[in-house]
TORKOL-4160 file (C-alpha; in steps of 0.2 Angstrom, whole numbers, padded with zeros to 4 digits, m for minus):
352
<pt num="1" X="0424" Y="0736" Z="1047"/>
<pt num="2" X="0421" Y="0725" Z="1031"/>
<pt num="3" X="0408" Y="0718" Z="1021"/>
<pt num="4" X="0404" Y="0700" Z="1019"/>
<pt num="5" X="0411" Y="0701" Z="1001"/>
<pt num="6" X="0422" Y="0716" Z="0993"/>
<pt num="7" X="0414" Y="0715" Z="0976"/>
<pt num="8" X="0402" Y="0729" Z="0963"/>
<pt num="9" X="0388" Y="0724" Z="0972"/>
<pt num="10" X="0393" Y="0727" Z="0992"/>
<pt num="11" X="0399" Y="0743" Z="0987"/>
<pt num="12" X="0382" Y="0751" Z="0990"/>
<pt num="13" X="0375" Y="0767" Z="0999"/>
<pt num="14" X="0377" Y="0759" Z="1016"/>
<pt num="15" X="0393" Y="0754" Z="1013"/>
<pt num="16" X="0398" Y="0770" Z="1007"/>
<pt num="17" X="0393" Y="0778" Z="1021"/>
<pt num="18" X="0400" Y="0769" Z="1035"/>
<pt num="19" X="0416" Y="0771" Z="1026"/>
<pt num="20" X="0416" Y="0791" Z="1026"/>
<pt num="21" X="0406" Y="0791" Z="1042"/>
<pt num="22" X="0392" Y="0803" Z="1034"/>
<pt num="23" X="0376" Y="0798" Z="1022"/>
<pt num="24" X="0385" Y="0796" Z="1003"/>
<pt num="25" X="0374" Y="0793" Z="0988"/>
<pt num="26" X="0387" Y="0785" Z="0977"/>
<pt num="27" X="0383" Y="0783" Z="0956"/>
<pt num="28" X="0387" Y="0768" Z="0945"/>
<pt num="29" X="0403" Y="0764" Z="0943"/>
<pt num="30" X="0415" Y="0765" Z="0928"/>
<pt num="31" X="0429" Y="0758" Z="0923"/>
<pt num="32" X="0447" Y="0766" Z="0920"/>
<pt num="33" X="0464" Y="0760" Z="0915"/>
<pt num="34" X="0469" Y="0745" Z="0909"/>
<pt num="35" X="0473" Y="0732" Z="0924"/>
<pt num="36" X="0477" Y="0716" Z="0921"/>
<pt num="37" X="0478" Y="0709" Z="0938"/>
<pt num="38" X="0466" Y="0722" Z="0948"/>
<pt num="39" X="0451" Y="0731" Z="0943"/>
<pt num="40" X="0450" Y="0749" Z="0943"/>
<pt num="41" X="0433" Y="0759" Z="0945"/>
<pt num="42" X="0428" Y="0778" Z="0946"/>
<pt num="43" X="0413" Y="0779" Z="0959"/>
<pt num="44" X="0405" Y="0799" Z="0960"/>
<pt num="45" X="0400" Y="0801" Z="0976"/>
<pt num="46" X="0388" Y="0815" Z="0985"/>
<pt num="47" X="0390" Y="0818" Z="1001"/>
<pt num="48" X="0395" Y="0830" Z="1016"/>
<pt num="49" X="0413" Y="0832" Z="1016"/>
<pt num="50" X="0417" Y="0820" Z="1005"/>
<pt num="51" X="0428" Y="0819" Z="0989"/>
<pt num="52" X="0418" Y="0820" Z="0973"/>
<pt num="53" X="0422" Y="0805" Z="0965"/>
<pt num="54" X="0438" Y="0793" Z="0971"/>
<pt num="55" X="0446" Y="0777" Z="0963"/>
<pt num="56" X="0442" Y="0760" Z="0970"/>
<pt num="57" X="0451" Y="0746" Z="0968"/>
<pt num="58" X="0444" Y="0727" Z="0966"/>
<pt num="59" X="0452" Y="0710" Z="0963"/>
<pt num="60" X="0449" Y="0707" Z="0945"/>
<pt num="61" X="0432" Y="0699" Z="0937"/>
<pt num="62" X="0444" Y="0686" Z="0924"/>
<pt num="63" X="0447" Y="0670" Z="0934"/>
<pt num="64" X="0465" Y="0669" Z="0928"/>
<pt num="65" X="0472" Y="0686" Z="0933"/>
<pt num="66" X="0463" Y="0684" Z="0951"/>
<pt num="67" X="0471" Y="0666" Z="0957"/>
<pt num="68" X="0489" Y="0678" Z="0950"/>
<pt num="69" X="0483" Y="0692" Z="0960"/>
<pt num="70" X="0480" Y="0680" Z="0974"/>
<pt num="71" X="0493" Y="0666" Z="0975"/>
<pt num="72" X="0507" Y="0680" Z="0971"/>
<pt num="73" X="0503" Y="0690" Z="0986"/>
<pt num="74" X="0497" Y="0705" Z="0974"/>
<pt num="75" X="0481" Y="0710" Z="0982"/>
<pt num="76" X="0490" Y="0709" Z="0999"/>
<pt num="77" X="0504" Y="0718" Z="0996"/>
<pt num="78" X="0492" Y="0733" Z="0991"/>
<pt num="79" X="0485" Y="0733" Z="1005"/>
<pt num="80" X="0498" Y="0734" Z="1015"/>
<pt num="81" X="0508" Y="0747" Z="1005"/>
<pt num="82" X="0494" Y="0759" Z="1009"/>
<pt num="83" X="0491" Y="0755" Z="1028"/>
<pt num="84" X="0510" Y="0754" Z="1033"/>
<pt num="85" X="0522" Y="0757" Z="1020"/>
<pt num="86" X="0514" Y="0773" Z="1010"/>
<pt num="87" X="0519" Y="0786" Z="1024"/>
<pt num="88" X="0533" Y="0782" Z="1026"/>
<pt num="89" X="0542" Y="0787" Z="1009"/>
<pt num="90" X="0540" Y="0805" Z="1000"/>
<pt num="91" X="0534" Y="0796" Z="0983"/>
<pt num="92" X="0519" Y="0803" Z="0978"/>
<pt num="93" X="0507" Y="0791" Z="0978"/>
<pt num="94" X="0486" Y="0793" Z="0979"/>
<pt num="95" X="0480" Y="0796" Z="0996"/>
<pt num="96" X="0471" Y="0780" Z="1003"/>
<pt num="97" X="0454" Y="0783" Z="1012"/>
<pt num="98" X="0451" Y="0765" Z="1014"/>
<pt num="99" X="0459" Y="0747" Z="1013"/>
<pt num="100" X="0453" Y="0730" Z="1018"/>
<pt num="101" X="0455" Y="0712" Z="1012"/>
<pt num="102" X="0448" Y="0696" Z="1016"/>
<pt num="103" X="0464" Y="0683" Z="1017"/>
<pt num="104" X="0453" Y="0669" Z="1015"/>
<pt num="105" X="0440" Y="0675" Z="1001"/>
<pt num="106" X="0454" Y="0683" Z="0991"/>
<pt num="107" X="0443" Y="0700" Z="0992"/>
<pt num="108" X="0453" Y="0715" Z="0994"/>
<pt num="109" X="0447" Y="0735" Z="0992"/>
<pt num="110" X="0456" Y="0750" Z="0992"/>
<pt num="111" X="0448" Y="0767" Z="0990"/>
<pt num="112" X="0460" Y="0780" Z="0983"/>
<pt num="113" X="0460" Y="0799" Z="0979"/>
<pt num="114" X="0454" Y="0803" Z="0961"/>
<pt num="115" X="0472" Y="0808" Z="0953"/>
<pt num="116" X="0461" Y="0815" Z="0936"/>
<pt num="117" X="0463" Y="0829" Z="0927"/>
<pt num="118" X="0480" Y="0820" Z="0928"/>
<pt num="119" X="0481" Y="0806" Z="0915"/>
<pt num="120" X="0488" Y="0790" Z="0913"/>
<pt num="121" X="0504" Y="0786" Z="0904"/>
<pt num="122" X="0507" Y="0772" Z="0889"/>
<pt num="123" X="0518" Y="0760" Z="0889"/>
<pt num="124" X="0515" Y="0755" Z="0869"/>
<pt num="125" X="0520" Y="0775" Z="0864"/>
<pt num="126" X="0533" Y="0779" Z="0876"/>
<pt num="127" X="0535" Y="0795" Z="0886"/>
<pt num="128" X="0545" Y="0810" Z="0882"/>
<pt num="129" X="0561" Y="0815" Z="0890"/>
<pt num="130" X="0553" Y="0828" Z="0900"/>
<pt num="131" X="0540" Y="0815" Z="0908"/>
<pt num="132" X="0556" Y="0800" Z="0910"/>
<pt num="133" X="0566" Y="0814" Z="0920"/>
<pt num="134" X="0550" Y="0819" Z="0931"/>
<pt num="135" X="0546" Y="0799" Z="0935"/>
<pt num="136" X="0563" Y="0796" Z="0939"/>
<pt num="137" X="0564" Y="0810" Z="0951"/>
<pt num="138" X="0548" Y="0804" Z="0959"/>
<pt num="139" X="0559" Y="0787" Z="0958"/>
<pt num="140" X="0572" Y="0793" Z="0970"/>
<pt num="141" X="0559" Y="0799" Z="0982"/>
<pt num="142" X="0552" Y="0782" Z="0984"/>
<pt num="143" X="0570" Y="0774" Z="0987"/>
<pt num="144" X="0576" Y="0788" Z="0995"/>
<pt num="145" X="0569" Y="0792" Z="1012"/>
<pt num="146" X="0571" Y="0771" Z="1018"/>
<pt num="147" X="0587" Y="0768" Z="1008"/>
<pt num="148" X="0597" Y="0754" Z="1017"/>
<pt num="149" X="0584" Y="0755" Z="1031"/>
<pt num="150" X="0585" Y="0739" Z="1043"/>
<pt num="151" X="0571" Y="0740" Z="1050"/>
<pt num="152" X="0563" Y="0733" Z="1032"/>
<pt num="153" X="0570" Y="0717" Z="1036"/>
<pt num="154" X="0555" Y="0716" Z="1050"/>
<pt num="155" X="0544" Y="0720" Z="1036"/>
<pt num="156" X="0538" Y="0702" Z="1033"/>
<pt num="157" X="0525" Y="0705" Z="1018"/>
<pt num="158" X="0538" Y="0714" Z="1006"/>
<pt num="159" X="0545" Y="0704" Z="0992"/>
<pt num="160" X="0560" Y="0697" Z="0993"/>
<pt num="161" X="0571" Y="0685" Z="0982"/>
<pt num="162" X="0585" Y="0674" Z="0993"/>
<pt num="163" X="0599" Y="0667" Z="0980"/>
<pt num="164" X="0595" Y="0650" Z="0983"/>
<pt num="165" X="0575" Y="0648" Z="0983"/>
<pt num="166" X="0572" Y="0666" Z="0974"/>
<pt num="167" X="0584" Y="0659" Z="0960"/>
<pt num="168" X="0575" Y="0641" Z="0959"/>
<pt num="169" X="0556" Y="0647" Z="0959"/>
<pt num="170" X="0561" Y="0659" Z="0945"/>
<pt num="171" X="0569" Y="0647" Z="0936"/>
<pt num="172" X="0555" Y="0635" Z="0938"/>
<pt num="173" X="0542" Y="0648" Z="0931"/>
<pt num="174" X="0553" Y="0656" Z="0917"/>
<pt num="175" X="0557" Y="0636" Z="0909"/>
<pt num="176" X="0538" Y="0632" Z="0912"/>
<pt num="177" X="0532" Y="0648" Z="0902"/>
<pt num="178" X="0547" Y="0652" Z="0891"/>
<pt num="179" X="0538" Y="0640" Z="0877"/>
<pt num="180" X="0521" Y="0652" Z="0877"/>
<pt num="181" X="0531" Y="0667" Z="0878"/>
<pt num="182" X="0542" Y="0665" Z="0862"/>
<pt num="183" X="0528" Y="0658" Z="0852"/>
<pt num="184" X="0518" Y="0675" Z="0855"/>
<pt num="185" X="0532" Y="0684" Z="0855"/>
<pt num="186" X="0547" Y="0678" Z="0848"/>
<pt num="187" X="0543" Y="0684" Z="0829"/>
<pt num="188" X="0543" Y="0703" Z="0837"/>
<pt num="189" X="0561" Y="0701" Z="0846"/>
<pt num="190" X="0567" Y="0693" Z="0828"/>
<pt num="191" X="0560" Y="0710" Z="0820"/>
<pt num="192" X="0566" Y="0721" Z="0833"/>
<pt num="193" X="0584" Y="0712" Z="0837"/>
<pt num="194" X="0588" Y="0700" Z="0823"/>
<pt num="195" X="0591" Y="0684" Z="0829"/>
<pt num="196" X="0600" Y="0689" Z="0844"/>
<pt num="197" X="0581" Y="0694" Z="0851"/>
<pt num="198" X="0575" Y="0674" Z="0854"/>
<pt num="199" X="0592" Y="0669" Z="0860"/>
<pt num="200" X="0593" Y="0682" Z="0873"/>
<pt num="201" X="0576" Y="0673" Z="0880"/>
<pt num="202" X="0586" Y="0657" Z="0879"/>
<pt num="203" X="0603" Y="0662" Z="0887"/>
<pt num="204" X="0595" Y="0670" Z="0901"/>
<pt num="205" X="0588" Y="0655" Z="0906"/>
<pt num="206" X="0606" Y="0648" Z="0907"/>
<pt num="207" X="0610" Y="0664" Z="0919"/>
<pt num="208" X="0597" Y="0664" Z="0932"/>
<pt num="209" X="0608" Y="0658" Z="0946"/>
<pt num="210" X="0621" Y="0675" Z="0942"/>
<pt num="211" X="0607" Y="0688" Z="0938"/>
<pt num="212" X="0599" Y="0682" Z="0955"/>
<pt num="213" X="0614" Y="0682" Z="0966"/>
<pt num="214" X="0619" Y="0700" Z="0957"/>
<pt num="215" X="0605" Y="0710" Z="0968"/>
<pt num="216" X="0616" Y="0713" Z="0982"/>
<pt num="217" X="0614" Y="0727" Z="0996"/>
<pt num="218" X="0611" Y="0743" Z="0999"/>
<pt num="219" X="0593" Y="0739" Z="0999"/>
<pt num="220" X="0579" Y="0749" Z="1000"/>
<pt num="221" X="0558" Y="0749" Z="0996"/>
<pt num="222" X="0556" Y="0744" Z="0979"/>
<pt num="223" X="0541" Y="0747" Z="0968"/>
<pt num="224" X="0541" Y="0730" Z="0955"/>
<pt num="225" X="0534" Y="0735" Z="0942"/>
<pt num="226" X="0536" Y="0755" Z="0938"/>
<pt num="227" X="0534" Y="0758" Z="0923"/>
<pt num="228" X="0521" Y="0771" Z="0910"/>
<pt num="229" X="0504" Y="0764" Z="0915"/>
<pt num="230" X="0508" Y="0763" Z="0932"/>
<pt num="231" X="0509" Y="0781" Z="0933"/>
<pt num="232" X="0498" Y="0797" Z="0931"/>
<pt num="233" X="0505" Y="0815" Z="0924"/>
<pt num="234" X="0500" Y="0832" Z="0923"/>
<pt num="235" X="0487" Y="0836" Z="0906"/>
<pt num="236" X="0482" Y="0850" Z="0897"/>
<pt num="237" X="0470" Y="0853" Z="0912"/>
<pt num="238" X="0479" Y="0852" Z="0928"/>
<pt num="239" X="0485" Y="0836" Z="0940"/>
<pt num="240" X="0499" Y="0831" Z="0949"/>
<pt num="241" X="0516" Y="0832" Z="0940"/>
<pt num="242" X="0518" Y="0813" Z="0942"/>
<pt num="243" X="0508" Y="0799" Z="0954"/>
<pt num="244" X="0513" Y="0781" Z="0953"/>
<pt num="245" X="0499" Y="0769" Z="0956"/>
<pt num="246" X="0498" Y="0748" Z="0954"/>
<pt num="247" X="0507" Y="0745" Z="0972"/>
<pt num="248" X="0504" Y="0726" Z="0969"/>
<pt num="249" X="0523" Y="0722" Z="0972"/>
<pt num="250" X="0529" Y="0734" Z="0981"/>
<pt num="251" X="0549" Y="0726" Z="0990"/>
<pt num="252" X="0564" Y="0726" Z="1000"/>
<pt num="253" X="0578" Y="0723" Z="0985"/>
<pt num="254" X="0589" Y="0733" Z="0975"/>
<pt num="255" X="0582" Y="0751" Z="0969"/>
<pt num="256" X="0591" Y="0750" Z="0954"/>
<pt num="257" X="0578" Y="0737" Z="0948"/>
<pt num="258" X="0565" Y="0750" Z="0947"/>
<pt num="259" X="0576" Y="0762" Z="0937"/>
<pt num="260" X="0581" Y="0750" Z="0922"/>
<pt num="261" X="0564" Y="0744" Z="0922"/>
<pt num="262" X="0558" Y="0762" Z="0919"/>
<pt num="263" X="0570" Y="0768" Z="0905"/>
<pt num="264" X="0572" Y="0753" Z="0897"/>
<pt num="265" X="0554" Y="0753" Z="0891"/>
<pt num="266" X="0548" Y="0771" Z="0895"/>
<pt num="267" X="0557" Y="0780" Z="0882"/>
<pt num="268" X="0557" Y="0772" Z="0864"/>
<pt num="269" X="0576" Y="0765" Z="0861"/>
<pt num="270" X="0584" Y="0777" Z="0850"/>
<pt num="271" X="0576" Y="0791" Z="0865"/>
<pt num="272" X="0586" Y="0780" Z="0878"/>
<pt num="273" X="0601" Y="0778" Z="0873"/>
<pt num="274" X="0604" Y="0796" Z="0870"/>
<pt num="275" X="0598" Y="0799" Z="0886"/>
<pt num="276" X="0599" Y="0786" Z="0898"/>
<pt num="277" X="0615" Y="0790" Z="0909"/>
<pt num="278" X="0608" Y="0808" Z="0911"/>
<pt num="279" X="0593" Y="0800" Z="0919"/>
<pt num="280" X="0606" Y="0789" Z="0929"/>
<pt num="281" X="0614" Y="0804" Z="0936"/>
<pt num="282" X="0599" Y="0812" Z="0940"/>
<pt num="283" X="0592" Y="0798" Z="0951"/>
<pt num="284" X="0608" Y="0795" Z="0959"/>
<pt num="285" X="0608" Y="0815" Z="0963"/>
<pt num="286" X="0590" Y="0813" Z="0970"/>
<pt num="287" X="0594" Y="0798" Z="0983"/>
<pt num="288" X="0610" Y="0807" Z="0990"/>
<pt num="289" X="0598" Y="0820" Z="0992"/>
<pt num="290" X="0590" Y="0808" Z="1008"/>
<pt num="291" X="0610" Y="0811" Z="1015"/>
<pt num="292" X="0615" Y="0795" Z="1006"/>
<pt num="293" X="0631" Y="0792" Z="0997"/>
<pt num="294" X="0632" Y="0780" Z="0980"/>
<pt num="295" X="0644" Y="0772" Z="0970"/>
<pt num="296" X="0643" Y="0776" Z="0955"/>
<pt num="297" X="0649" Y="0762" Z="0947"/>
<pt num="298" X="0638" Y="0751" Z="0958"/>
<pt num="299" X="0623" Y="0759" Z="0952"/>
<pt num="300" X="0629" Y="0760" Z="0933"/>
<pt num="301" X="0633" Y="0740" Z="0933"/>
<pt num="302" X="0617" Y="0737" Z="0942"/>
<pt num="303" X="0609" Y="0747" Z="0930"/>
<pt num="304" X="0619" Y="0737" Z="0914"/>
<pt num="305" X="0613" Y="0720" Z="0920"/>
<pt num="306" X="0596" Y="0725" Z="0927"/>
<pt num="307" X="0591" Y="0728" Z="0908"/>
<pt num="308" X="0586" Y="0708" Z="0911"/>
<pt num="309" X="0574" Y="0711" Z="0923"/>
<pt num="310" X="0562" Y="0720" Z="0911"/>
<pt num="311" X="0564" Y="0704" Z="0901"/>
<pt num="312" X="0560" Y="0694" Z="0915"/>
<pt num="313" X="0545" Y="0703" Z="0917"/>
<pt num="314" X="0540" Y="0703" Z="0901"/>
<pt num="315" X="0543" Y="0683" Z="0899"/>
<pt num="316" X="0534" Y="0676" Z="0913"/>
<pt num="317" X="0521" Y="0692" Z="0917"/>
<pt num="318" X="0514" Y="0690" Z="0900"/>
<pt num="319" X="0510" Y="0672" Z="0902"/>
<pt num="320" X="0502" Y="0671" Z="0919"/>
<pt num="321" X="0488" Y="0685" Z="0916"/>
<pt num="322" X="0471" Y="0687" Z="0906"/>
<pt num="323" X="0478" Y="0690" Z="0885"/>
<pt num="324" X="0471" Y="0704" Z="0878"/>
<pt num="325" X="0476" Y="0714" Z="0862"/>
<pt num="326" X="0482" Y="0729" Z="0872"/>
<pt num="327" X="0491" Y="0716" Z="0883"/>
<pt num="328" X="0500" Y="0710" Z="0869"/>
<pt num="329" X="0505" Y="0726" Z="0862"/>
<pt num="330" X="0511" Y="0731" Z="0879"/>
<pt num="331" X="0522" Y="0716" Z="0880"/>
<pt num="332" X="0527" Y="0715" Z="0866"/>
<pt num="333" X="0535" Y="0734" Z="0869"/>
<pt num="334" X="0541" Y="0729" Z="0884"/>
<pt num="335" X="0550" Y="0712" Z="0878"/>
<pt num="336" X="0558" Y="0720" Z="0863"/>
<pt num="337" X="0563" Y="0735" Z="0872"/>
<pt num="338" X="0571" Y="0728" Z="0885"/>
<pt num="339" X="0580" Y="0715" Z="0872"/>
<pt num="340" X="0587" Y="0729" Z="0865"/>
<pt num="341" X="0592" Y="0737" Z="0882"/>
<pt num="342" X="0600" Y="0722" Z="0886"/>
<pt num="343" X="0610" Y="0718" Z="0873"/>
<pt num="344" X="0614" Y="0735" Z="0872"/>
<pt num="345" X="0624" Y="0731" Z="0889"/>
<pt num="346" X="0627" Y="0715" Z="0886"/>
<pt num="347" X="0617" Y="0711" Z="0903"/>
<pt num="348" X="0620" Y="0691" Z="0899"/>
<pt num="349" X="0640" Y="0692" Z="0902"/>
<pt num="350" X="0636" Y="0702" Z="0920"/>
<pt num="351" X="0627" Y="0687" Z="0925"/>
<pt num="352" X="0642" Y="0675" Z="0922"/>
């Protein structure tokens, strides 16, 4: 089934209903979280054995952030994570009612489980050490269970980056936005780094070819962008201990992607570098868990050089969505942090 439209205003009674296969009286919608490339609404619903309220997710309203959602594969690849790939990993993720799109329209909707009393993390404020080991551990239960899985290679719709076109298109967008970036951001890296903060931006440009070609197997599922506001945790009143949400670029790549992206810019520097190779251990000990065996030297070099790919993220993410003051402030956290990550490790000379 599917509407003509997957908008506000198709969301009606009717619709609600043929969904949960019982009458529903569904109220006005409001908005939670802080999406930049979908939009996120609490709907209370009444009804015969359904759930009192759920989340539904929408392509956004701003013209920007939806042509992203669209051209990018995002919408898509939500989709698809909750019809096929959601079941078929331990990571505790919202259960999906309901999930459509409409491929030429762009339209996509997802009806997900209310996660609430559980609450959203921030990505500006960081996260304790407590909440960084408990999103790890949820980490190596999403890698874990399809760790160097072959049968991902049939999965057509996850992300992938080949050395050759993967390295090019990147390079493409990070020389095409890298002026924007540093304009808006480059006084915050000065503060944060010193000089060395605007000329990482410029010498990873020069080391995109290595930093690509460095994301070598075992592969597994990978998230893409797992990281404080993509997740949910326990409050005060009860929840989950940890959900992960935002499965816009969900992938078949190198785990350890995920993992530097989340420490780098979960915890406030001075928190993660006293803590971060604990938290390296710790998700290493959860994937051999799933009967795996790593190499810990594998997955401590990856994790050195994969400091870059929160810079990455930061450089071209910031550039290609709707600018808001929150936006900024969560960029700008995310770009210095991962500057400092980076140099930290000295990320550039495992690219070379």
């Amino acid at each position: 089934m599917g509407a003509a439209v997957y908008d506000i205003a198709s969301l009606d009674d009717a619709w609600w209903s043929e969904i949960f296969a019982t009458p529903v009286t569904a109220g006005e919608p409001t908005r939670i979280g802080d999406g930049l490339v979908g939009m996120n609404l609490r709907y209370r619903l009444r009804g015969e054995g359904v759930p009192g309220s759920v989340v539904v997710k929408l392509a956004s309203e701003d013209a920007t952030s939806r042509s992203t959602g669209i051209s990018l594969g995002n919408y898509e690849r939500e989709v698809k994570f909750y019809l096929e790939i959601a079941g078929t990993v331990d990571v505790r993720a919202p259960r999906c009612h309901f999930a459509d799109r409409h491929a030429a329209a762009g339209d996509f909707v997802i009806v997900l489980e209310d996660m609430a009393p559980a609450e959203q993390g921030n990505q500006i404020t960081g996260c304790s050490i407590d909440h960084a080991r408990i999103a790890v551990a949820e980490l190596a239960r999403l890698h874990g269970p399809r760790w160097n899985d072959p049968s991902l290679w049939d999965v057509d719709w996850l992300q992938r980056r080949s050395e050759t076109d993967g390295a090019a298109q990147l390079k493409f967008i990070y020389q095409m936005v890298k002026p924007g970036f540093l304009a808006t951001f480059g006084a915050s890296l000065r503060e944060a780094a010193g000089d060395a903060g605007p000329a990482l931006i410029d010498e990873l440009e020069q080391s995109l070819d290595g930093f690509i070609a460095a994301k070598d197997e075992p592969f597994t599922v990978t998230h893409g962008d797992y990281r404080l506001d993509n997740m949910l945790f326990a409050s005060g009143t009860g929840g989950v201990p940890c959900a992960v949400v935002d499965w816009q670029t969900p992938g078949h790549g190198n785990g350890i992607v995920d993992l530097a992206y989340f420490i780098g810019a979960g915890l406030l520097p001075q928190e993660r570098r006293r803590h971060e190779w604990d938290l390296v251990d710790l998700y290493i000990d959860g994937v051999e868990a799933y009967g795996h065996r790593l190499d810990r030297d594998w997955v401590r070099t990856h994790y050195r050089r994969e400091a870059l790919s929160g810079v990455v993220m930061a450089v071209v993410a910031s550039q290609i969505v709707q600018r808001t003051d929150r936006g900024d402030q969560m960029f700008t956290a995310m770009a210095t942090r991962h500057a400092l990550q980076a140099l930290d490790h000295d990320s550039i000379a495992l690219c070379r």
